[in-house]
C-alpha distance (Angstrom), angle and dihedral (degrees) to the residues before:
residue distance angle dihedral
X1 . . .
X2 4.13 . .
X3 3.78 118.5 .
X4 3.72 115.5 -83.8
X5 3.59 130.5 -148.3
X6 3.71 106.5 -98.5
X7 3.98 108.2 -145.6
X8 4.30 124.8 -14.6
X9 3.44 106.7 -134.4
X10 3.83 118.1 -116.0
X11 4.23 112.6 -83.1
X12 3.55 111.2 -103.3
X13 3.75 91.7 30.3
X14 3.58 96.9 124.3
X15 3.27 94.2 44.5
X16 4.18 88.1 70.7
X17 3.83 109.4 121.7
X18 4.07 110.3 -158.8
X19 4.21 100.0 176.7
X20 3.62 116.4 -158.2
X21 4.27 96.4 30.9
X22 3.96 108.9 160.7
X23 3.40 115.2 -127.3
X24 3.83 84.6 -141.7
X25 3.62 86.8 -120.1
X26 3.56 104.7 67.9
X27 3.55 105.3 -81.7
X28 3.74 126.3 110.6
X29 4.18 115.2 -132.1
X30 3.77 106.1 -125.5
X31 3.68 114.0 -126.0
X32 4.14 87.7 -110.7
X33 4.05 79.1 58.2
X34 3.41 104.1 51.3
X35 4.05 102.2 63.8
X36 3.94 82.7 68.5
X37 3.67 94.5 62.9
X38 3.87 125.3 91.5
X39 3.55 115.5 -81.1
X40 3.79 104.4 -106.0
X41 3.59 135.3 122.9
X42 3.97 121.5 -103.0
X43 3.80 94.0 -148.2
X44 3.99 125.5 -157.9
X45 3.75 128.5 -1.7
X46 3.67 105.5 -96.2
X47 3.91 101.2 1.4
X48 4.02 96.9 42.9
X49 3.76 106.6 -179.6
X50 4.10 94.6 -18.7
X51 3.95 106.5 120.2
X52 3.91 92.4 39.3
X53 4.16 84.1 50.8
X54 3.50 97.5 50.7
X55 3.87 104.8 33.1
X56 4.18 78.9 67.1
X57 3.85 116.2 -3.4
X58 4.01 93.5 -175.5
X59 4.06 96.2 43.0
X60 3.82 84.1 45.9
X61 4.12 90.3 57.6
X62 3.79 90.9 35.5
X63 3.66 100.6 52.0
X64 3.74 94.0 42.6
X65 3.76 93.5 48.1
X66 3.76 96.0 54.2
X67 3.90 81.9 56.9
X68 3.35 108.3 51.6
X69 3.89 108.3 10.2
X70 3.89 132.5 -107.3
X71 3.99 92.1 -40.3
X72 3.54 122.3 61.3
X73 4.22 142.2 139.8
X74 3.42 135.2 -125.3
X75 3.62 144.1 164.7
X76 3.76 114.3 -125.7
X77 4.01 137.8 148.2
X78 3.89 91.8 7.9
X79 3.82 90.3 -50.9
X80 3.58 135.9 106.4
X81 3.70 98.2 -137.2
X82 4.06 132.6 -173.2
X83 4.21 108.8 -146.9
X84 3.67 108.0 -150.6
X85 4.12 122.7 -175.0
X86 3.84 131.1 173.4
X87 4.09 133.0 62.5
X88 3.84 94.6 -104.8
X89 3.90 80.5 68.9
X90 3.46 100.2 38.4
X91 3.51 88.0 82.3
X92 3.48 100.4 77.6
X93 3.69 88.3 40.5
X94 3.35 98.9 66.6
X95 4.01 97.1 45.1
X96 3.69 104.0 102.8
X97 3.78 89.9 -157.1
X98 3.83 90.2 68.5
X99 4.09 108.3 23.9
X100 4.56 118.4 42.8
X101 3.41 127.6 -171.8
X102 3.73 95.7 -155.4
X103 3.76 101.4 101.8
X104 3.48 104.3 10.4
X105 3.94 107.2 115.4
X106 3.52 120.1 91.4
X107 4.18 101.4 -108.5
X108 4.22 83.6 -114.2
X109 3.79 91.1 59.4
X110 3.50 91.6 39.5
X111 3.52 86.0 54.0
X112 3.59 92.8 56.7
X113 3.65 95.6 52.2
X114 3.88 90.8 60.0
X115 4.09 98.7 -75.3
X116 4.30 96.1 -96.2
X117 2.96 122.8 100.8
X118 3.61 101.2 -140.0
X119 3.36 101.7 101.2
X120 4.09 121.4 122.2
X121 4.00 98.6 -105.4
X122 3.72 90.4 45.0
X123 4.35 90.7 58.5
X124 3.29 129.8 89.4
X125 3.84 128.9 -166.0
X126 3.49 135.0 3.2
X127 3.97 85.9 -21.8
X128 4.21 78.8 62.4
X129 3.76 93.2 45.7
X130 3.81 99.2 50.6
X131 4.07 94.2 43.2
X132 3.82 91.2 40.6
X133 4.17 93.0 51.2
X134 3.81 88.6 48.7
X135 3.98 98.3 47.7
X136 3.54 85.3 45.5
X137 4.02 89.5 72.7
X138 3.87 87.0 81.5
X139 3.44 90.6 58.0
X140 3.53 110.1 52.2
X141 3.84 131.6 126.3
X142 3.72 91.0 -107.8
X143 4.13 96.4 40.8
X144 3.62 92.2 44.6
X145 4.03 87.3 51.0
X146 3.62 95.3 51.4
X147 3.51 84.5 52.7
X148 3.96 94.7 63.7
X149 3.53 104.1 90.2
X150 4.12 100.9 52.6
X151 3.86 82.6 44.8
X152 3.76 94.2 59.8
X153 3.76 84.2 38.7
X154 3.14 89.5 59.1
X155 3.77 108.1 44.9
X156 3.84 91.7 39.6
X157 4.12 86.0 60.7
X158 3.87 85.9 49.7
X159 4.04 98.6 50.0
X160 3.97 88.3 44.4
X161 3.64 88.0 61.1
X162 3.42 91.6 50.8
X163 4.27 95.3 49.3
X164 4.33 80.6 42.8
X165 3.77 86.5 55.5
X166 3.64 98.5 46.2
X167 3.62 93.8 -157.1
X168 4.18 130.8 17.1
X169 2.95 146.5 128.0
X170 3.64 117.7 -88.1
X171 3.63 111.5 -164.4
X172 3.71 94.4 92.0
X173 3.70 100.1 45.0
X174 4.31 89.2 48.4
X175 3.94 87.9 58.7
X176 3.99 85.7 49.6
X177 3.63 90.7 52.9
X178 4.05 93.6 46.7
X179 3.46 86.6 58.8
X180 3.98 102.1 30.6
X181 4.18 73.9 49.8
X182 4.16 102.2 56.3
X183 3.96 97.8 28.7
X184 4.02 85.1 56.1
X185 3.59 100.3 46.7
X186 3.81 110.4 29.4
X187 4.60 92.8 30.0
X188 3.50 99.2 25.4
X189 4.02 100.9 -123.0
X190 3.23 128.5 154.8
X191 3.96 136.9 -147.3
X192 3.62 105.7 -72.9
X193 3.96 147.5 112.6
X194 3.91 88.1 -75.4
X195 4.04 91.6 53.5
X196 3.90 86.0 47.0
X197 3.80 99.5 51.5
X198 4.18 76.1 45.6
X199 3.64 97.7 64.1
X200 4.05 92.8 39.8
X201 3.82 93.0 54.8
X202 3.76 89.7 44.4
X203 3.50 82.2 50.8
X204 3.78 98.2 51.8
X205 4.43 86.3 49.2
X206 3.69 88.6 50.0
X207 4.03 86.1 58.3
X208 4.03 93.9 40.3
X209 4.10 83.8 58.0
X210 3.92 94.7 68.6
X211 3.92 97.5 30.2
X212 3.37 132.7 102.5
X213 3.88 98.8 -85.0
X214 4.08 93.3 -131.7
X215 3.61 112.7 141.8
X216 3.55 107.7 -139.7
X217 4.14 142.2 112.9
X218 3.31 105.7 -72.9
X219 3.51 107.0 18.7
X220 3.88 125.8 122.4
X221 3.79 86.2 -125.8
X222 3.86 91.9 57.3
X223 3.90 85.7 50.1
X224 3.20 102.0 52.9
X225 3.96 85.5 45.6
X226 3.85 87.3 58.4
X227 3.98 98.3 43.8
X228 4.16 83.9 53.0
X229 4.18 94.5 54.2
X230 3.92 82.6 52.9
X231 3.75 96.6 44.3
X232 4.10 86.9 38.9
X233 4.48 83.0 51.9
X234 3.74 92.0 50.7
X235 3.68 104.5 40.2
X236 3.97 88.5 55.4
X237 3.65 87.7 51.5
X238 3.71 88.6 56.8
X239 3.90 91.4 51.3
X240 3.78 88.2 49.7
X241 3.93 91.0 54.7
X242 3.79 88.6 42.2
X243 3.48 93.0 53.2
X244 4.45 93.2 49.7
X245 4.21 86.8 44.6
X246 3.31 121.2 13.4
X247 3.81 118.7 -163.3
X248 4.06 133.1 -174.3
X249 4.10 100.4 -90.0
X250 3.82 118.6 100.0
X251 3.36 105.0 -77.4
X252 3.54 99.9 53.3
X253 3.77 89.9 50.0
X254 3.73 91.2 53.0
X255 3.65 101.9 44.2
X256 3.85 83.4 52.4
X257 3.72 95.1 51.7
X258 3.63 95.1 52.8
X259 4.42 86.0 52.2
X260 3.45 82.7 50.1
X261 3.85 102.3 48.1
X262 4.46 83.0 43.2
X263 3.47 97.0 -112.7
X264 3.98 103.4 95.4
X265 3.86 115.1 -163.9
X266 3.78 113.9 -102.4
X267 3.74 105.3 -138.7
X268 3.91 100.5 -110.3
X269 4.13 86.0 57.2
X270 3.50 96.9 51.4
X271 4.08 100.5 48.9
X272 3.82 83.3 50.3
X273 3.33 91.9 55.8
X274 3.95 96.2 47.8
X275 3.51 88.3 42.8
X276 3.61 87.8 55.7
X277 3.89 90.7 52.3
X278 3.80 99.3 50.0
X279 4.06 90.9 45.2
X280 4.31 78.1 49.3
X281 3.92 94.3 38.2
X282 3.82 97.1 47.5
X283 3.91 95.0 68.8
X284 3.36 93.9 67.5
X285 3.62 85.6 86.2
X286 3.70 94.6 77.4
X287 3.98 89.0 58.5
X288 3.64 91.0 48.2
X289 3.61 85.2 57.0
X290 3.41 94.7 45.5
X291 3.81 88.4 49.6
X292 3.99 83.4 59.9
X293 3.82 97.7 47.2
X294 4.12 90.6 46.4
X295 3.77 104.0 49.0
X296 4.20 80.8 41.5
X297 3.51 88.7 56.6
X298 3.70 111.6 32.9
X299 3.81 102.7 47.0
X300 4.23 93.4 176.6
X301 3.96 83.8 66.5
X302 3.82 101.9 41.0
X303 4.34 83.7 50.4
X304 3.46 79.4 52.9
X305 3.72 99.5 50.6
X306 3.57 88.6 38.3
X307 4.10 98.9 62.7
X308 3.54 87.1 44.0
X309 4.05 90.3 58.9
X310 3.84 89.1 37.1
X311 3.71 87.4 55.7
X312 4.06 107.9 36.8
X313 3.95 98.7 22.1
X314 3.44 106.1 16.6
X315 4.19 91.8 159.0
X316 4.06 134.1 -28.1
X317 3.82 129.2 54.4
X318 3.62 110.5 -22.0
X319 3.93 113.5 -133.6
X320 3.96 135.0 -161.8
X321 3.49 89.3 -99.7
X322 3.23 97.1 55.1
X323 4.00 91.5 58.2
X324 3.45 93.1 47.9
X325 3.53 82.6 56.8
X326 4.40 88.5 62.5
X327 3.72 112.8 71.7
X328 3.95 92.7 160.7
X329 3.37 95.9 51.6
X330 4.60 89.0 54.4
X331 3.50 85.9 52.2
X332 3.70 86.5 51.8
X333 4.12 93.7 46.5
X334 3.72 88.1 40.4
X335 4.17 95.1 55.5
X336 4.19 92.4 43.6
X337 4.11 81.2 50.4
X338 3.21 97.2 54.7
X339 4.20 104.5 28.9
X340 4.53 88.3 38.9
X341 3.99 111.4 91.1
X342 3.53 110.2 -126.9
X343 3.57 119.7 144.1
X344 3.88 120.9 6.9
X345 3.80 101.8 -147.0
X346 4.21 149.7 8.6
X347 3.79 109.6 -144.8
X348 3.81 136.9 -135.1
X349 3.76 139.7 151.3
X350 3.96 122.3 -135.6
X351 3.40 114.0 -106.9
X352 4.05 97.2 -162.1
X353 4.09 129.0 1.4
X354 3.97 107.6 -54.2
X355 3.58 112.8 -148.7
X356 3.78 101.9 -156.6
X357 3.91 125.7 164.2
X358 3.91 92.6 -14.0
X359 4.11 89.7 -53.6
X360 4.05 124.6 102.5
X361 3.87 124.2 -136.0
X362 3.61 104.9 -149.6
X363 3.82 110.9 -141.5
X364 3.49 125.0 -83.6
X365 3.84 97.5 32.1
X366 3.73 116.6 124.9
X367 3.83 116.8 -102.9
X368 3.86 119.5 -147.5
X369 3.27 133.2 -178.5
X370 3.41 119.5 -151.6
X371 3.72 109.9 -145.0
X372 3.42 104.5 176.2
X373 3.95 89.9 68.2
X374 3.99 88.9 32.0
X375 3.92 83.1 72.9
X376 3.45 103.7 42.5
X377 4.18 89.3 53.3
X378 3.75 118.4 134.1
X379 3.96 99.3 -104.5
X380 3.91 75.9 84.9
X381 3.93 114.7 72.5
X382 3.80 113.5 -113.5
X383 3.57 81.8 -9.2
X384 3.76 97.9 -160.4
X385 3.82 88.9 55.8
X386 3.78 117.9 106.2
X387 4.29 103.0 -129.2
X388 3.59 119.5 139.3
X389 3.90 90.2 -164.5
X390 3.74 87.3 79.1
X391 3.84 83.0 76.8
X392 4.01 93.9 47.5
X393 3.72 121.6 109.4
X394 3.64 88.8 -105.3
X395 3.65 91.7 63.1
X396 3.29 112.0 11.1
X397 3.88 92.9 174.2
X398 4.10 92.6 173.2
X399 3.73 82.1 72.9
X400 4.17 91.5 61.3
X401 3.54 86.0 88.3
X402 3.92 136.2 0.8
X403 3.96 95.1 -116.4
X404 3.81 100.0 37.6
X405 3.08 98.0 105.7
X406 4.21 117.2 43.6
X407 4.04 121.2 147.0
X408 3.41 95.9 152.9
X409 3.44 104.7 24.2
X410 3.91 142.3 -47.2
X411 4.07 122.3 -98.6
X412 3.90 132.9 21.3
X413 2.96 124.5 -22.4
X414 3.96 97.0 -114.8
X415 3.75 81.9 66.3
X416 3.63 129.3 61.3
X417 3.84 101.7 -48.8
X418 3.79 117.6 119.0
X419 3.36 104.9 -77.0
X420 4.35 83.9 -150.0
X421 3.54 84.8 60.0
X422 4.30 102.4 121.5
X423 3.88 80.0 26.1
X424 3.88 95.4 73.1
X425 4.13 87.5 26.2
X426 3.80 84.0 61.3
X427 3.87 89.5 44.7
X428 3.15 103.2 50.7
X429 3.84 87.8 49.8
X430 3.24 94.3 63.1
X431 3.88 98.4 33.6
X432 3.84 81.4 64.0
X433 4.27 97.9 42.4
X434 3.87 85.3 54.9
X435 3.81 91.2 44.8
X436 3.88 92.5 52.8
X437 3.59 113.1 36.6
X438 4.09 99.8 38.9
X439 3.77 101.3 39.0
X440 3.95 149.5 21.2
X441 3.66 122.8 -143.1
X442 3.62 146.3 -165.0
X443 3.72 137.5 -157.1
X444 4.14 108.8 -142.0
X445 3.70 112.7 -150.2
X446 4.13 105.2 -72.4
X447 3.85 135.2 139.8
X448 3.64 105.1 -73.0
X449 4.07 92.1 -177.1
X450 3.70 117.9 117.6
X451 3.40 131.1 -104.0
X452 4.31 94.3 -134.5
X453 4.12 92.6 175.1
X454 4.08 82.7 73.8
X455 4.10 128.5 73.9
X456 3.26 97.9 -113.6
X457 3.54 106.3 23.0
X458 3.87 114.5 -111.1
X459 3.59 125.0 -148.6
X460 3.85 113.7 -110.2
X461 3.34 91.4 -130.1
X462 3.32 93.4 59.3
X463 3.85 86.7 -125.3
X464 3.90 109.9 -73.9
X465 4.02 108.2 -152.8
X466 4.13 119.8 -179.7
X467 3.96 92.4 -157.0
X468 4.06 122.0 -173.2
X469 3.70 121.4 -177.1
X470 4.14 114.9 -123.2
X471 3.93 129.4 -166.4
X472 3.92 108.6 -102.0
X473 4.06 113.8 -120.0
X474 2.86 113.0 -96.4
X475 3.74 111.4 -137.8
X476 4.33 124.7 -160.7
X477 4.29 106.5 -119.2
């Protein structure tokens, strides 16, 4: 099947005159200008687009994609902003001549991150290269191997609870174990008050993200400002005990990378970075969930999961080759990546005009892509279908074009892709080997809608499981 155009924009849309558009640099778009810009509305005065944005970020890019294709603009955060979504564009995205990352976030977000910008998604260049090569370390196929057996520690402890409960619901306790999950393996905590007061300031960030970013006592925003200073305080104590002992989890393995490359971390750089992963690792939760919800609901594909366990990990530690040893159950990760909401957008700024699709982005706007619609383009079949055979060899419809299929990220990984990319593959794995070969589960009656005001999106129900433990097969060698 050939690539198909996506969505026509509306007639007449380039024919939409918006006088007085900042350029977001300073300069003013002439009137003669302005009919090349996406369609798209600029909003308010002052707040453009902002409340509609953040009262539900992913409906926001949803409903104005269906109107005016897989290119539109917007004024959001202070910004005016152009939303892109699809592989064809991607392209352009991707070419750091024309889109930077320097600059891009919102000062709020930034904010949130720790406030400096000198953090690996925010680079560009060789600056990106070298930090990107050495935070890689943590994520190799040996480190993320070695981290296999606390994993399955982990997520064993986390499913007993479940069977000890009987029923509960589960949404909580997955985002406990995304965090319990990355802080073990890549900064070598374990369980304990400290991890706990973690995962509830993480929690208190994740809200400041889709608040109104107001500054003020009281406010969500000023919250999540607060939980960050203490996550900020004891992720450079970590570095400092790092530093005295080092050990084999992630951290250790990237401060002694950078040594090695002769550009040591200073302390400040490498809790921002760590911070960074945990606010990245902890939305893996929603596509554990999801993992839950799909085998649940599609019990041809968990039967297929399930003789794959019984046959390559029927019981005992599971190891990488033992994985590798699965390909149904990576086409099953791979579809609840790219089908499970997580985050709504990557961001950029344009560094020069951007033709795209007929339109110009002047420079200086922001750039998002939208990668929740990115994945659920038409180069996939009934894209909005859940079928892991569209990733079989038979198929194989990731391979219709080299951007169709982006989760985490479009391009190489030495770029701008999630650098925990095969870390949460791997997790989710094994997430769903546990799930499947130790337990059965149901899903009582319960609101299954999404809560879309939330990054990820959280089921209303809060996810209600009925779990009861079963005796692995036990299969002859």
């Amino acid at each position: 099947m050939g690539l198909r155009v996506l969505h026509t924009p509306r007639s007449g849309a380039r024919k939409r005159r918006v006088n007085g558009v900042s350029s977001g640099r300073g300069k003013m778009v002439n009137a003669s200008e302005t009919k090349k810009l996406p369609p798209g509305s600029d909003g308010l005065p002052l707040l453009g687009e902002t409340l509609s944005f953040i009262q539900d970020v992913f409906g926001f890019i949803r409903k104005r994609r269906a109107r005016y294709g897989p290119i539109f603009r917007t004024h959001i955060l202070g910004k005016p902003t152009v939303f892109i979504s699809g592989p064809q564009l991607a392209e352009k995205w991707l070419d750091p001549t024309l889109i930077e990352r320097a600059g891009a976030l919102p000062a709020n977000v930034l904010a949130l991150f720790g406030g400096d910008a000198n953090i690996v998604p925010l680079l560009d260049g060789e600056a990106h290269r070298r930090r990107k090569q050495v935070l890689l370390s943590a994520f190799t196929r040996e480190a993320i191997a070695s981290y296999l057996p606390r994993l399955q520690r982990t997520i064993e402890d986390h499913l007993g609870g479940w069977v000890a409960a009987g029923e509960m619901a589960v949404t909580e306790d997955l985002k406990r174990l995304a965090v319990e999950s990355i802080c073990g393996t890549i900064l070598g905590l374990d369980p304990g008050d400290e991890l706990r007061e973690l995962l509830d300031d993480y929690a208190r960030v994740a809200a400041a993200f889709v608040g109104l970013p107001i500054d003020l006592p009281g406010t969500t925003y000023r919250a999540g400002l607060k939980a960050r200073d203490r996550i900020l305080a004891v992720l450079r104590e970590q570095v400092r005990k790092h530093e005295r002992q080092p050990g084999t989890d992630g951290l250790s393995r990237i401060l002694a990378a950078a040594s090695a490359a002769g550009e040591p971390f200073p302390i400040e750089t490498a809790a921002l970075e760590m911070h960074h992963f945990v606010l990245a690792g902890v939305i893996v939760f929603a596509e554990l969930a999801a993992i839950v919800r799909e085998l649940h609901d599609h019990t041809a594909v968990r039967g297929r999961v399930a003789a794959e366990v019984t046959a390559q990990a029927p019981a005992g530690p599971v190891t990488p080759g033992q994985l590798r040893q699965m390909p149904y159950l990576l086409q099953v990760v791979n579809e609840v990546k790219r089908t499970c909401p997580n985050v709504p957008m990557s961001f950029g700024r344009a560094r020069a005009p951007i033709e795209m699709n007929g339109y110009v982005i002047p420079p200086g706007w922001l750039v998002m892509m939208a990668v929740v619609e990115s994945n659920l383009n038409e180069v996939f079949a009934d894209p909005s279908l859940f079928d892991p055979e569209r990733f079989g060899p038979a198929r194989a419809e990731q391979n219709r074009h080299p951007h169709a299929f982006m989760p985490q990220g479009a391009g190489e990984m030495s770029g701008h892709k999630c650098a925990g990319y095969d870390f949460s593959t791997v997790m989710m794995q094994l997430f769903a080997i546990l799930l499947v070969r130790g337990h059965t589960w149901q899903l009582p009656r319960q609101d299954l809608g999404m809560r879309w005001n939330r990054i990820p999106p959280e089921y209303k129900s809060g996810l209600v499981v009925r779990a009861r433990k079963i005796q692995p097969v036990a299969v002859s060698r």
